[in-house]
C-alpha positions as CSV (number, residue, x, y, z in Angstrom):
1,X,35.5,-16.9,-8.7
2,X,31.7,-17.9,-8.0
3,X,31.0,-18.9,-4.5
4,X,27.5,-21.3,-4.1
5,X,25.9,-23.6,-2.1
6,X,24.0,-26.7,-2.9
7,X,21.1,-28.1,-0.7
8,X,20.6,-32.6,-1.4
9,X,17.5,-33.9,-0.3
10,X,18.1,-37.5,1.2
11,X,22.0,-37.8,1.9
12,X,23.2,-40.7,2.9
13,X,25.5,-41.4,5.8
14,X,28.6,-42.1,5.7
15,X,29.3,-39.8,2.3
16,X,31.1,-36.9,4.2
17,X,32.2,-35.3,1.2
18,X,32.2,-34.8,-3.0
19,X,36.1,-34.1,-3.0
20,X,37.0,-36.8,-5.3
21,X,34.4,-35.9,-8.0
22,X,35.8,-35.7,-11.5
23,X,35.1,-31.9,-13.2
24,X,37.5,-29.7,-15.7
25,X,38.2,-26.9,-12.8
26,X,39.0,-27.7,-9.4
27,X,36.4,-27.2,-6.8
28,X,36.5,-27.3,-3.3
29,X,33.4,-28.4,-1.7
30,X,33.1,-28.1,2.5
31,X,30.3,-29.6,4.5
32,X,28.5,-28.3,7.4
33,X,28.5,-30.5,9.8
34,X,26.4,-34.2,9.5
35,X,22.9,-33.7,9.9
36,X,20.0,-36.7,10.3
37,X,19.4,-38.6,7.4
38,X,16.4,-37.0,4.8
39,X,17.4,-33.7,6.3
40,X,18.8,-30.7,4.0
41,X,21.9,-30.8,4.3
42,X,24.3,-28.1,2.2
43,X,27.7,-28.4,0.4
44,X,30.0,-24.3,-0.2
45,X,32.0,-25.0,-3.1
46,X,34.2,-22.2,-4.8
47,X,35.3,-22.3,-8.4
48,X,38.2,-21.0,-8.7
49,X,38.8,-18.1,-11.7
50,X,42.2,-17.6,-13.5
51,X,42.8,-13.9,-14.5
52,X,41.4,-14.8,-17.7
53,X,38.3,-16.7,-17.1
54,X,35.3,-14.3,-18.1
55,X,32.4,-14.6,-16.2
56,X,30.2,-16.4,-19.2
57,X,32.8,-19.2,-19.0
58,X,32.5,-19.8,-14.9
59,X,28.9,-19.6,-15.3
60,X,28.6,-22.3,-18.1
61,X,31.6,-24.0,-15.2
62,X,29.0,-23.7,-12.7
63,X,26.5,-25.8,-15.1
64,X,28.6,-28.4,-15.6
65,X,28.9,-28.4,-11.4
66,X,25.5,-29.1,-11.5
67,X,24.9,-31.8,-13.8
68,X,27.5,-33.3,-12.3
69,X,26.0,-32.9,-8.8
70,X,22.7,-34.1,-10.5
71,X,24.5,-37.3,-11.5
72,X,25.6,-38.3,-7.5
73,X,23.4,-41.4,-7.4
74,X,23.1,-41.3,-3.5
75,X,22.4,-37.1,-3.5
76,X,19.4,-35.6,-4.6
77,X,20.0,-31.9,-5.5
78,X,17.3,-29.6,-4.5
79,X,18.7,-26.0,-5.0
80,X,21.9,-24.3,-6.0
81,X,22.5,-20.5,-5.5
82,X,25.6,-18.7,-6.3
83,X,27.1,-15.6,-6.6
84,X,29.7,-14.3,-8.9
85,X,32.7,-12.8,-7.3
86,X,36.4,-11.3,-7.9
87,X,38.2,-8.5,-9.4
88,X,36.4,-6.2,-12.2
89,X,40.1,-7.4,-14.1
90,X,39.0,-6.1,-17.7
91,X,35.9,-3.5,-17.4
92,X,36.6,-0.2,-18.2
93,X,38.7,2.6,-15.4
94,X,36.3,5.5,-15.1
95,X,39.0,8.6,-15.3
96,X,37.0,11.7,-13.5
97,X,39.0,13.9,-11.6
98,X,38.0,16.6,-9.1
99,X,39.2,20.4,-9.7
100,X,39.6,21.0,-5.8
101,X,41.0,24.8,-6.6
102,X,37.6,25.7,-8.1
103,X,35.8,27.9,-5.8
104,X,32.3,26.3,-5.9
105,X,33.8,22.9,-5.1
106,X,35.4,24.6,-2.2
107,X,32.4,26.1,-1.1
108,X,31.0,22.5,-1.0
109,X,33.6,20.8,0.5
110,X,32.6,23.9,3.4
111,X,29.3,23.0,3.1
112,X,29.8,19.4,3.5
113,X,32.0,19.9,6.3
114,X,29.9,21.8,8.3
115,X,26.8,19.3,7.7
116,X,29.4,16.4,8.8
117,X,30.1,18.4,11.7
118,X,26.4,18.6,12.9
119,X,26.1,14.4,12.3
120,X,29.1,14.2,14.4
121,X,27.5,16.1,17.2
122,X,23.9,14.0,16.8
123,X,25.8,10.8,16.7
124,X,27.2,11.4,19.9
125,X,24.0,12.5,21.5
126,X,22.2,9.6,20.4
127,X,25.4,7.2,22.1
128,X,25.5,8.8,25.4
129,X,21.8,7.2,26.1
130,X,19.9,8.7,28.5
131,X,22.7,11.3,30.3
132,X,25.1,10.9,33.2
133,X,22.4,10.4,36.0
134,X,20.7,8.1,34.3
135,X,23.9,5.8,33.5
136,X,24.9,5.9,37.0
137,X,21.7,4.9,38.7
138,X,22.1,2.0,35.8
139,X,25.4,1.1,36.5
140,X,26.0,2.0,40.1
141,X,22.6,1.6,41.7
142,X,21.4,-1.2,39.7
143,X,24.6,-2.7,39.1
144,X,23.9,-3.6,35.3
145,X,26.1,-3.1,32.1
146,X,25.2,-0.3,29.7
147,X,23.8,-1.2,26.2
148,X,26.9,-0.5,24.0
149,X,29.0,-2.5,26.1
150,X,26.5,-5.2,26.3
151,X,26.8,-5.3,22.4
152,X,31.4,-5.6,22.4
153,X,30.3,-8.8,24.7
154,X,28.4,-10.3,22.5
155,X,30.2,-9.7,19.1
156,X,33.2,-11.1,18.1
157,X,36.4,-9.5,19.0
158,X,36.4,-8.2,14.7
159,X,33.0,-7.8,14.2
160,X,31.9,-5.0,12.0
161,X,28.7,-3.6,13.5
162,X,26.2,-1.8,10.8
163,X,24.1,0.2,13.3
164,X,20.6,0.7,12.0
165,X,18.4,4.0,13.0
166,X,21.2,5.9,15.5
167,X,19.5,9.2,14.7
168,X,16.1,7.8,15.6
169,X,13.7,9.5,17.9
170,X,15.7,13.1,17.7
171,X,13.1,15.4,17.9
172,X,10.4,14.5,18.4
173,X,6.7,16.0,19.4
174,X,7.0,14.4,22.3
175,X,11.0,15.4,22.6
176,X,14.4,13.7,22.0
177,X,14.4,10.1,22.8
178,X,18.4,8.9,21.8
179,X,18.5,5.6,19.8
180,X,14.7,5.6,20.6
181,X,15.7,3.9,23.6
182,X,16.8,0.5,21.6
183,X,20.0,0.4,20.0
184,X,19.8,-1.8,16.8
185,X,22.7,-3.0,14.6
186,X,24.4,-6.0,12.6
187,X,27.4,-7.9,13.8
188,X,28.8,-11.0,13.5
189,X,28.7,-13.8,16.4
190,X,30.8,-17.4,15.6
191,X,31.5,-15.4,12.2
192,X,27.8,-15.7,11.4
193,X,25.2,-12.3,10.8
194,X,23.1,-11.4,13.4
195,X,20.5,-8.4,14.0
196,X,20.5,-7.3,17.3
197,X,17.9,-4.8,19.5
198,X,18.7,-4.3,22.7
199,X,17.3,-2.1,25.2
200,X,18.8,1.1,26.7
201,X,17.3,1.5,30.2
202,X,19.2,4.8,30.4
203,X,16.3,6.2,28.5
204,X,13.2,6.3,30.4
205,X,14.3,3.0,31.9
206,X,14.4,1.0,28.5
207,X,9.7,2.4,27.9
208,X,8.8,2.1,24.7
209,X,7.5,5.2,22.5
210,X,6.2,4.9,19.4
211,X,9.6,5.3,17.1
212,X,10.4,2.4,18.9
213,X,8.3,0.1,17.9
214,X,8.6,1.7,14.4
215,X,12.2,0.8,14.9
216,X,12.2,-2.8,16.2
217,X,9.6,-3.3,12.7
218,X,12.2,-2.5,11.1
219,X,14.7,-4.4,12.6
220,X,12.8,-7.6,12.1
221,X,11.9,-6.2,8.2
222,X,15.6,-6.5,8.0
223,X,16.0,-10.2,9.6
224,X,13.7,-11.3,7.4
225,X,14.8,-9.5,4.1
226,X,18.9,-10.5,5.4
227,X,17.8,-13.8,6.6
228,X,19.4,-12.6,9.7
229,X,18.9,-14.3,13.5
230,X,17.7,-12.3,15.7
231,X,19.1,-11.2,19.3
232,X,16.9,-9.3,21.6
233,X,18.6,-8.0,24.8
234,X,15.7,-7.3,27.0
235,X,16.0,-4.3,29.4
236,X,12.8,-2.4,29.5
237,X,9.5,-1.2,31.5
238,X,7.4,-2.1,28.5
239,X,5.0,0.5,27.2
240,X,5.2,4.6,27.9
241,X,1.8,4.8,29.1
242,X,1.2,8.4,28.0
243,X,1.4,7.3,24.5
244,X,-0.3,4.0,25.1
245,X,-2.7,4.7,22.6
246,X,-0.3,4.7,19.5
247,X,1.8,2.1,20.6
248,X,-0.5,-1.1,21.4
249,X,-3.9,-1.5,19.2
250,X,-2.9,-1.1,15.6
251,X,-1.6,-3.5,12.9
252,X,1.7,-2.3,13.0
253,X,1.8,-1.3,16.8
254,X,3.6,-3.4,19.6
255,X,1.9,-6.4,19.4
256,X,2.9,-6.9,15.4
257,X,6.6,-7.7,17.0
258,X,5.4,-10.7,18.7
259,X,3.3,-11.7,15.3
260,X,6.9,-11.3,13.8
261,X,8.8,-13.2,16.0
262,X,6.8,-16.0,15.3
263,X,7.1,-15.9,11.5
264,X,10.3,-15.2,11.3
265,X,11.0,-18.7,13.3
266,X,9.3,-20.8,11.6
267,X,11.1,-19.5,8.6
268,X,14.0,-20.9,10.2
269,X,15.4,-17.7,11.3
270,X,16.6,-18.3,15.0
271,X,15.0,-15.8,17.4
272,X,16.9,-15.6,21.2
273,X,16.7,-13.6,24.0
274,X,18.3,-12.4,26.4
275,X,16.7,-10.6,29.6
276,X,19.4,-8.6,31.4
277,X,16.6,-6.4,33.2
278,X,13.2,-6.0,33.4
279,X,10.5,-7.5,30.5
280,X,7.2,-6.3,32.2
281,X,3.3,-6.3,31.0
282,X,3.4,-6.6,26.9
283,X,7.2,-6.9,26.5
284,X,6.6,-10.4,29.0
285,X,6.3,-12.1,25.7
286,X,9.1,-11.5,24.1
287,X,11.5,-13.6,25.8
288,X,8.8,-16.3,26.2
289,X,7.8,-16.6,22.3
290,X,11.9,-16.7,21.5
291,X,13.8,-20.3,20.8
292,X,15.8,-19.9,23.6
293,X,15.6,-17.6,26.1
294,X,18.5,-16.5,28.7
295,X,17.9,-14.6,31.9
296,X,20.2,-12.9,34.4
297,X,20.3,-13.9,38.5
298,X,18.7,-10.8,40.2
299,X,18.3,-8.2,38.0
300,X,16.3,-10.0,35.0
301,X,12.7,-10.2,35.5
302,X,9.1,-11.6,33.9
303,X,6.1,-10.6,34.7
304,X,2.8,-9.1,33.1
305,X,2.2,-7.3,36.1
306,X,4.1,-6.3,39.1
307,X,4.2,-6.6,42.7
308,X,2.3,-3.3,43.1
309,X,-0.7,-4.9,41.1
310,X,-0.7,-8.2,42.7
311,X,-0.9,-6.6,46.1
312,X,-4.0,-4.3,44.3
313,X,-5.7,-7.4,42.9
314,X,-5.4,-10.0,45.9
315,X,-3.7,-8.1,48.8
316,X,-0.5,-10.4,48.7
317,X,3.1,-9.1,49.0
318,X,5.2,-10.7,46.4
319,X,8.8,-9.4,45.5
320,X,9.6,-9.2,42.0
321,X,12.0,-12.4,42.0
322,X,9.9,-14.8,43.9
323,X,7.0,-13.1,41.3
324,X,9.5,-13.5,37.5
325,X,13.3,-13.9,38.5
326,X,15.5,-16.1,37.0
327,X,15.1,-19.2,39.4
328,X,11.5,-18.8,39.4
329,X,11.2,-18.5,35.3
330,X,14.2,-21.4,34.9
331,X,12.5,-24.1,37.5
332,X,8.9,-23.6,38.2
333,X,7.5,-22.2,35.0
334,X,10.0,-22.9,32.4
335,X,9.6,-19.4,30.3
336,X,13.2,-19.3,30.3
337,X,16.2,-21.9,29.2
338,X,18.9,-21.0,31.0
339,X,20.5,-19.3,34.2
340,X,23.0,-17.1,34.2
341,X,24.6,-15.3,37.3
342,X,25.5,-12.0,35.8
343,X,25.8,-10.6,32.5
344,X,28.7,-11.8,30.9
345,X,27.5,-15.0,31.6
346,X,24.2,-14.7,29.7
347,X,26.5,-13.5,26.8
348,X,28.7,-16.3,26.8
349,X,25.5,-18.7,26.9
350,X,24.1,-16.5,23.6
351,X,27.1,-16.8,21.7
352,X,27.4,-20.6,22.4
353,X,23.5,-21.2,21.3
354,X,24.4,-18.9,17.6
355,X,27.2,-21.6,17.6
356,X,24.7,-24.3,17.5
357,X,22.8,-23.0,14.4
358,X,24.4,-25.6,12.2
359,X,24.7,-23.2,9.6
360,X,27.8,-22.5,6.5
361,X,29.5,-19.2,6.5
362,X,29.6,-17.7,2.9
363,X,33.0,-17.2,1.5
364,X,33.9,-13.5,1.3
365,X,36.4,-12.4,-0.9
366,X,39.5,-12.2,0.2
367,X,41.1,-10.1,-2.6
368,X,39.9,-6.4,-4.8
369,X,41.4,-3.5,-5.5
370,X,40.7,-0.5,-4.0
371,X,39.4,2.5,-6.4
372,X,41.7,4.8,-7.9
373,X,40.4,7.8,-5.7
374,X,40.3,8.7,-2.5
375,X,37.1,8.0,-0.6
376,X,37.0,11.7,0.6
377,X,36.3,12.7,-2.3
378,X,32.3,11.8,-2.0
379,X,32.5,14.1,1.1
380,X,33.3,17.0,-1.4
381,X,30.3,16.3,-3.8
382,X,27.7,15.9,-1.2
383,X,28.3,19.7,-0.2
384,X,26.9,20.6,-4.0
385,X,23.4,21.2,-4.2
386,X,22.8,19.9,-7.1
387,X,24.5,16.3,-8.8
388,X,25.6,16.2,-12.6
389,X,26.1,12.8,-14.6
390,X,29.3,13.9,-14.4
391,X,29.1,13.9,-10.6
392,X,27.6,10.9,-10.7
393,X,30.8,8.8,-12.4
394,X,32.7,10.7,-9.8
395,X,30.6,8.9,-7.3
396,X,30.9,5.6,-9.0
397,X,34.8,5.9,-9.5
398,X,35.4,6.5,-5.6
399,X,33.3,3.3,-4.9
400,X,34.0,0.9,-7.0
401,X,36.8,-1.8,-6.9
402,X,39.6,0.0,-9.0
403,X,37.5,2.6,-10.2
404,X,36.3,0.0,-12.6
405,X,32.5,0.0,-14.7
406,X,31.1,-1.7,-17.1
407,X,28.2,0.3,-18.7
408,X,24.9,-1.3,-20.2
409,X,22.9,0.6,-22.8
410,X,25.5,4.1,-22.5
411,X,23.8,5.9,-25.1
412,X,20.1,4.8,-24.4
413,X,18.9,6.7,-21.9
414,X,20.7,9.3,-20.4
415,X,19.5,10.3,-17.1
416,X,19.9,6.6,-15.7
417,X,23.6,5.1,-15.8
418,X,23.3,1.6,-15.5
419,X,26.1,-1.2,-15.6
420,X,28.2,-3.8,-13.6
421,X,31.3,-3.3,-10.9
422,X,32.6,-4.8,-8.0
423,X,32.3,-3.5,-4.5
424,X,35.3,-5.4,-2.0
425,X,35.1,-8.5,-4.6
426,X,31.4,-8.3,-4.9
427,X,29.5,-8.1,-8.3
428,X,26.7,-5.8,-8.7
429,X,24.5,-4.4,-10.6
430,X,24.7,-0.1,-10.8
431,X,21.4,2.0,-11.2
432,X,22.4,5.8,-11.0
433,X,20.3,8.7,-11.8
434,X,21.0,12.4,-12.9
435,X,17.9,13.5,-13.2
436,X,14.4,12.9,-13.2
437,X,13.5,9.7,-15.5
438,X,12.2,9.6,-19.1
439,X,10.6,6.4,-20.2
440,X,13.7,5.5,-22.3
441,X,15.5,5.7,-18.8
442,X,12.7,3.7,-17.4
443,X,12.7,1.2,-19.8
444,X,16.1,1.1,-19.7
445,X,16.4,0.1,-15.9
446,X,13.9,-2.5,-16.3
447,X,15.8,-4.0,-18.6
448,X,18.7,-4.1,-16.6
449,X,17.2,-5.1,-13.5
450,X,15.6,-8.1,-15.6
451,X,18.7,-9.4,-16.7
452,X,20.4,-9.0,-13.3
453,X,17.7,-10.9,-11.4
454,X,18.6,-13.8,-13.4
455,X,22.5,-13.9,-13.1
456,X,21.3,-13.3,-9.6
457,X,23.2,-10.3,-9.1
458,X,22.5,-7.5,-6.2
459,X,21.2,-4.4,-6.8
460,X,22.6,-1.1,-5.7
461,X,20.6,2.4,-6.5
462,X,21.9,5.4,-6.2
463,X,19.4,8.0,-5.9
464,X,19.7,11.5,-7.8
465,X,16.7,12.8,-9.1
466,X,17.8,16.8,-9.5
467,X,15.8,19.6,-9.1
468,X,13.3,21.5,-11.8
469,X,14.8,23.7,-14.1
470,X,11.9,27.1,-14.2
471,X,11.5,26.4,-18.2
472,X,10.6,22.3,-17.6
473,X,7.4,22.8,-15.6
474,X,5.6,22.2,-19.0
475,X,5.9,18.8,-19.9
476,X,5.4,17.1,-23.0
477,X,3.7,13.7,-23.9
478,X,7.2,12.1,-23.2
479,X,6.0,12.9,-19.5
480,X,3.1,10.9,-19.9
481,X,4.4,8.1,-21.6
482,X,7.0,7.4,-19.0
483,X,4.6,6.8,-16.4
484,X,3.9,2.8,-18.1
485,X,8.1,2.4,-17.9
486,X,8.7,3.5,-14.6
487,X,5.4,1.1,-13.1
488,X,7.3,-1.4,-15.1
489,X,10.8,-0.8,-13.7
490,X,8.9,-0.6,-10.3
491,X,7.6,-3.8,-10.6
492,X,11.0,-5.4,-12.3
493,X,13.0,-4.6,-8.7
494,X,9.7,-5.5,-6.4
495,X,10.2,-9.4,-8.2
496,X,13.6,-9.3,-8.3
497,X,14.8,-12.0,-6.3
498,X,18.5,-10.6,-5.3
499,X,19.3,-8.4,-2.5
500,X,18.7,-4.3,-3.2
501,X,20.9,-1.8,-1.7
502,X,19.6,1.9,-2.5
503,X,21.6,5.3,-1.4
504,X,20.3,8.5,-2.0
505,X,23.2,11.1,-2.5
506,X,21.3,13.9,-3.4
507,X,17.8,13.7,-3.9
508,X,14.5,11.4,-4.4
509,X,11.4,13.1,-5.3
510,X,8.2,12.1,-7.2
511,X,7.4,8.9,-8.7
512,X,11.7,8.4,-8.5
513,X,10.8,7.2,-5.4
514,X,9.3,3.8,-6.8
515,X,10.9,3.4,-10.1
516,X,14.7,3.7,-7.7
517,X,13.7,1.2,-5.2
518,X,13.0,3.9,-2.2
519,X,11.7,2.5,1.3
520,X,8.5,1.5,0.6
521,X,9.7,-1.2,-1.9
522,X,11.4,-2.7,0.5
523,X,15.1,-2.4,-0.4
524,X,17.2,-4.8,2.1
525,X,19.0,-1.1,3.3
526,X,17.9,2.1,2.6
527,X,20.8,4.8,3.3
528,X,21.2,8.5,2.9
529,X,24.0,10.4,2.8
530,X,23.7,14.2,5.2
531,X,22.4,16.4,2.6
532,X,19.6,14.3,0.7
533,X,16.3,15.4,0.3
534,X,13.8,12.6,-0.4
535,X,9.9,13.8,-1.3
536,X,6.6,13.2,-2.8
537,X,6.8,16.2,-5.4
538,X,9.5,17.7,-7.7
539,X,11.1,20.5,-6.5
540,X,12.6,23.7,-8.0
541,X,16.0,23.7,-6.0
542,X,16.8,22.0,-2.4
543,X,15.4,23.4,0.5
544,X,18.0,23.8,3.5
545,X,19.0,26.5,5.8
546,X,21.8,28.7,4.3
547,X,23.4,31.9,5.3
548,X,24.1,35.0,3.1
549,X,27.6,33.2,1.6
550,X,25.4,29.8,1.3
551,X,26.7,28.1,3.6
552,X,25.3,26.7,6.4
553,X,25.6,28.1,10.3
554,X,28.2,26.2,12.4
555,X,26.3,24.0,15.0
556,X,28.4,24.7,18.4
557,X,25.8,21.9,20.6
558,X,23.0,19.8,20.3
559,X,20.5,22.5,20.1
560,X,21.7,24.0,17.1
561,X,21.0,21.0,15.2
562,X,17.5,21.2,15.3
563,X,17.1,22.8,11.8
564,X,18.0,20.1,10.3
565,X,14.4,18.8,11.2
566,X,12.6,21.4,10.5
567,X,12.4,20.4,6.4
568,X,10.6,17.5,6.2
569,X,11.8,16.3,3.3
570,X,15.5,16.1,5.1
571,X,17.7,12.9,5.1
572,X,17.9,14.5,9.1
573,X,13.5,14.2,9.6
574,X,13.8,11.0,7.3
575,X,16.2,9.2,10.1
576,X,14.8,10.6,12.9
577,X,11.3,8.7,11.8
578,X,12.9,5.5,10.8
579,X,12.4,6.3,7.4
580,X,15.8,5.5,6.6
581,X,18.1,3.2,8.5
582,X,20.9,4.8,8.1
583,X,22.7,8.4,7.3
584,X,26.1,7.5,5.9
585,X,29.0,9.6,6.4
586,X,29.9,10.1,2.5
587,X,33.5,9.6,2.6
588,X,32.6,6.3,4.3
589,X,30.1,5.0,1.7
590,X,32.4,2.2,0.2
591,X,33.0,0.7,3.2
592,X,29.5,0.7,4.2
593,X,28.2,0.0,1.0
594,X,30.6,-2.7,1.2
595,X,29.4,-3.9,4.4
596,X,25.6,-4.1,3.7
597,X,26.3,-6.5,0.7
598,X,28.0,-8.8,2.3
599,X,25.3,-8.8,4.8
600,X,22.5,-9.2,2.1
601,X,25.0,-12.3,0.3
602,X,25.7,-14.4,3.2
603,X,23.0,-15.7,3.9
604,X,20.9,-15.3,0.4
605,X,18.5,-17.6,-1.0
């Protein structure tokens, strides 16, 4: 079916709906609810698709829709976007099947095991926060609610939640800081998409460092690339003063997340918060520059400085509610909107304000297959050091709605797959590697990116670049001439106006980096799976620590993850710096995968 949504100038009142219009397909249109007259006001349709409707035949549908939309005499269309969704009913079943008896792929499976093992042990450092003393001086003493239960308030009872950066701040030079004292994830509130950061005072009482503001960047990178409202759950002391001097003067230091919260409003993406504890000296203006702000009786506080400097400056004794508590901030100087008693109340007053947004859910599909394979397979082929194109079908088959792909160009360029599948109902458009790429493969991508920019289909790349055979250190002039093809392909996805999803499974090095959409061009999630490797130079094989049977050593706590730090280049370093949002357990890819689309769809456009 293709789901889309119209935007009329100048709507008249009293025409609540275009049910009655006369078309050759049935559509069902829904409106939002009424706004003011000469206000933008938007109609969800869905065209419904019989099993054998192609999709050139619902897009020429979808042109008749709007001509006849045109044609309303009391509705001026401004926009229409849509998106083409459904089952994959007549592409081709990608048959590859994995030989689980053959001993290298059980040495990988080990491999990949073990490396899950040691993200299972990191994930649950990261979530315990800042230790058992500090959660019961934040619980018990200060009689607050800890960050990850702050977060099953808020979201809906079903929410997904995509967390973004868990592994952050491991490791540090200036040590392990879990979550890097914000948690940050996606969820949905009323049904709709929110990004959330929210303080964890467990961590040196909620300070910032410097991967945290590198973090909450990112977090409003991600509102603004998702169109996502934004929820900030104050709890924090404000700067770590130690480290003052690289988190406050530069560009794209402290003071930049202010600068954003004001863009991103009057972009029209909400921006609430919600001040559960303290929001001293710089991190005052968060709650104040927000749309609506929320504070909690007795434990939330405002100020720029405390009652320790007020006595300094003037010699007066001030507590810290009569200086920025909640009655103070709601009736005398009007920083905050609303008054709530304890916690659950200030949730409850969030979740009604994200009802007020006045905004239409996107219809997800309700019906795909699943893939032909099972899901653990991916697990399996991460544990190989190095991906084939074979591997990279294997990929694509466990992923994909019934193991279903349409290739584009399969004999033009053969290190880059490209082609069209579903993911959970969702059309998109496939860029694999196997290899470093030629400027046939180059050229190739472009082309395919071009042509899915304007059916306005997402992106998804999966990164593979492979590693340097000894006998392909001299290049040819092919070399050189790819270097035009792959600025072209880099520019093709930096204009592309459709959401980009990229995944590195195995490895990213060199120029790969730009031509397959890597961080830097701004992709609207950037994931890893354990064992990537992502760098600025080829490489002659992966560099990881391996024992004498090559397989890695058993982590048995914490500490004995630390190697995976040590390389640089590691999807481990990569997270730990923000320079991923995500590692993504590989037998869980689909569903994630799955997730950050619809993400990046609702609320395109």
């Amino acid at each position: 079916m293709i789901w889309a949504e119209a935007e009329f100038d100048n709507v008249a009142r009293g025409e609540s709906n275009l049910t009655g219009a006369s078309i050759s397909r049935e559509v069902m249109f829904k409106r939002t609810e009424a706004l003011e007259n000469n206000c933008l006001t938007p109609y969800s349709f869905v065209i419904k698709q019989s099993s054998k409707t192609d999709e050139r035949t619902l897009v020429n549908e979808l042109g008749a829709v709007k001509n006849m939309l045109k044609n309303i005499t009391f509705l001026k269309l401004k926009q229409l976007h849509y998106f083409c969704t459904g089952a994959a009913s007549t592409f081709k079943v990608l048959q590859f099947e994995i030989d689980k008896n053959a001993l290298f792929i059980q040495n990988a499976e080990k491999k990949a095991q073990e490396t899950g093992h040691k993200l299972g042990i990191l994930s649950q450092f990261a979530k315990a926060g800042g230790g058992p003393k500090a959660i019961h001086r934040h619980t018990v003493v200060n009689k607050k609610v800890l960050v990850r239960e702050r977060l099953k308030l808020l979201l809906d009872d079903d929410s997904p939640f995509l967390e973004i950066g868990l592994l952050a701040g491991m490791f540090m030079d200036y040590g392990s800081i879990p979550t890097a004292g914000t948690v940050v994830g996606i969820g949905k509130i009323h049904d709709h998409f929110c990004i959330i950061g929210a303080n964890d005072a467990t961590v040196k009482g909620g300070a910032f460092f410097p991967i945290t503001v590198v973090k909450q960047l990112r977090m409003q990178q991600l509102a603004y690339l998702n169109k996502l409202p934004c929820i900030y759950l104050v709890d924090s002391g404000g700067a770590f003063l130690p480290l003052q001097s690289e988190i406050f003067p530069d560009r794209d230091h402290g003071g930049r997340t202010f600068y954003n919260e004001a863009i991103l409003s009057s972009l029209g993406i909400p921006q609430i918060a919600v001040v559960c504890g303290s929001s001293t000296a710089g991190g005052a203006y968060c709650p104040t520059m927000a749309e609506e702000a929320i504070i909690v009786n007795k434990s939330g506080i405002i100020f720029l400085g405390g009652p320790p400097l007020v006595k300094a400056a003037t010699g007066e004794i001030v507590s810290e509610q009569d200086l920025g508590g909640a009655m103070m901030h709601c009736s005398i100087s009007g920083c905050t909107d609303y008054f709530a008693e304890n916690e659950e109340e200030a949730f409850d007053m969030c979740r009604d304000s994200v009802s007020t947004f006045n905004k239409s859910s996107w219809v997800k599909p309700t019906s795909f297959e699943e893939p032909l394979y099972s899901g653990d397979d991916l697990s399996i082929i991460s544990g190989k050091n190095c991906l084939s194109k074979e591997d990279m079908y294997i990929i694509l088959s466990r992923i994909l709605d019934g193991s279903k792909f349409k290739e584009f160009k399969a004999k033009f360029g053969c290190n880059l797959i490209t082609g069209y599948g579903h993911i959970h109902g969702i059309l998109v458009g496939i860029l694999a590697n196997s290899g470093a790429l030629t400027f046939q493969d180059a050229q190739k991508g472009a082309h395919f990116i071009q042509v899915c920019s304007k059916r306005n289909i997402p992106l998804c790349f999966f990164q593979n670049s492979g590693y340097l055979e000894k006998d392909e250190i001299n290049v040819d002039s092919a070399l050189y001439d790819s270097v035009k093809w792959t600025a072209k392909m880099s520019s093709m996805h930096s204009c592309a106006k459709v959401p980009k999803i990229s995944l590195c499974v195995n490895s990213c090095h060199a120029d790969d980096n730009f031509s397959m959409c890597g961080m830097s061009f701004q992709p609207n999630f950037f994931l890893s799976w354990p064992s990537a490797e992502i760098s600025a130079e080829r490489r002659l094989q992966k560099i990881n620590s391996m024992n004498a049977d090559g397989l890695t050593t058993l982590a048995e706590s914490f500490a004995d993850c630390e190697s995976l730090f040590d390389n640089k280049d590691s999807a481990f370093y990569k997270a730990s710096h923000m320079q991923c949002d995500s590692i993504v357990p590989p037998e869980n890819t689909r569903q994630i995968l799955a997730l950050c689309l619809e993400i990046a769809v609702n609320n395109y456009n």
